[in-house]
C-alpha positions in Angstrom: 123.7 -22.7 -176.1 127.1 -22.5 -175.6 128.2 -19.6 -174.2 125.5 -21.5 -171.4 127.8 -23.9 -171.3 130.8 -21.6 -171.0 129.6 -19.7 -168.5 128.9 -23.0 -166.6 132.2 -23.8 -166.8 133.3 -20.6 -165.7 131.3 -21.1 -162.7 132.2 -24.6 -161.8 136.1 -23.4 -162.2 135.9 -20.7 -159.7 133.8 -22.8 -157.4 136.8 -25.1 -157.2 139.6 -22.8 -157.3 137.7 -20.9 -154.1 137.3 -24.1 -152.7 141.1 -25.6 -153.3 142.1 -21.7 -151.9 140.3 -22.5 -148.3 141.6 -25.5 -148.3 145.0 -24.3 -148.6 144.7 -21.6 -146.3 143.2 -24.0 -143.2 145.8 -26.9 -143.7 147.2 -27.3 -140.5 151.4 -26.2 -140.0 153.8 -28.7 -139.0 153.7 -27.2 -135.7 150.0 -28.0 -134.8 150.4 -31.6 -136.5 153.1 -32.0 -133.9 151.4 -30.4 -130.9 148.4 -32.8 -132.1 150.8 -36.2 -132.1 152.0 -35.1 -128.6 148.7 -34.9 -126.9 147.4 -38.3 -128.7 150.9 -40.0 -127.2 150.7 -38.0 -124.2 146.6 -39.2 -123.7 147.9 -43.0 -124.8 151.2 -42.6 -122.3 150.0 -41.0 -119.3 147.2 -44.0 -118.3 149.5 -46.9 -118.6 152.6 -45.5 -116.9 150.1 -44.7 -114.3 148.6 -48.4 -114.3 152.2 -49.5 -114.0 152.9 -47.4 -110.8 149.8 -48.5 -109.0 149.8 -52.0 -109.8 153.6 -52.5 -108.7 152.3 -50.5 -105.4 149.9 -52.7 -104.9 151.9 -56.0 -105.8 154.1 -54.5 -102.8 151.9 -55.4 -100.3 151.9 -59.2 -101.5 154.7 -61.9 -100.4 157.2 -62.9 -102.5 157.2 -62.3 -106.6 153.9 -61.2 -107.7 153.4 -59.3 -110.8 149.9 -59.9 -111.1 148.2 -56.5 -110.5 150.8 -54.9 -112.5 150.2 -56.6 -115.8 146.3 -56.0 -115.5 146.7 -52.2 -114.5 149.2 -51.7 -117.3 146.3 -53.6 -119.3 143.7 -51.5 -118.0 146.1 -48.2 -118.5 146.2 -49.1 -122.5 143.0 -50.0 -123.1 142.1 -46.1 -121.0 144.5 -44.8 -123.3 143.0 -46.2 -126.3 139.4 -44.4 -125.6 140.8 -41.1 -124.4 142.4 -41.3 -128.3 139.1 -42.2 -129.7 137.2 -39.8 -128.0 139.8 -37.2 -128.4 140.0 -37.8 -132.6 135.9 -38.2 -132.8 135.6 -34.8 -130.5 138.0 -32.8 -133.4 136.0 -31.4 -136.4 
């Protein structure tokens, strides 16, 4: 009965020990957590600088001081920004 017991033991031990091993050996370096933050700011960035530009193009073509397209593109830029991030961290395994 208890070398059963033992030998469970045993078993369960080197289960985890195998499992703590591949865990170890797939933890990502500091390198691809980096490259990983740059493409999340990059996917976040990219949309609302580019909802800045347009909307001050367009406010160009209005008279006098109009900011009004450029507050609802940048709006628009950070709520594309949020999805590509949501999409982009739900697509990773």
């Amino acid at each position: 009965m208890e070398d059963k017991g033992k030998q469970k033991l045993e078993q369960a031990a080197q289960r985890d020990a195998e499992r703590m091993h591949k865990a170890e050996k797939n933890r990502p370096t500091l390198m691809a957590q980096t490259a990983f933050l740059g493409s999340l700011a990059l996917m976040f960035i990219i949309p609302v600088i580019g909802g800045a530009y347009l909307g001050r193009w367009v406010d160009g073509f209005f008279e006098g001081y109009s900011v009004r397209w450029t507050v609802s593109l940048i709006v628009l830029g950070v709520a594309m920004g949020m999805v590509n991030i949501w999409l982009f961290i739900k697509e990773r395994p």
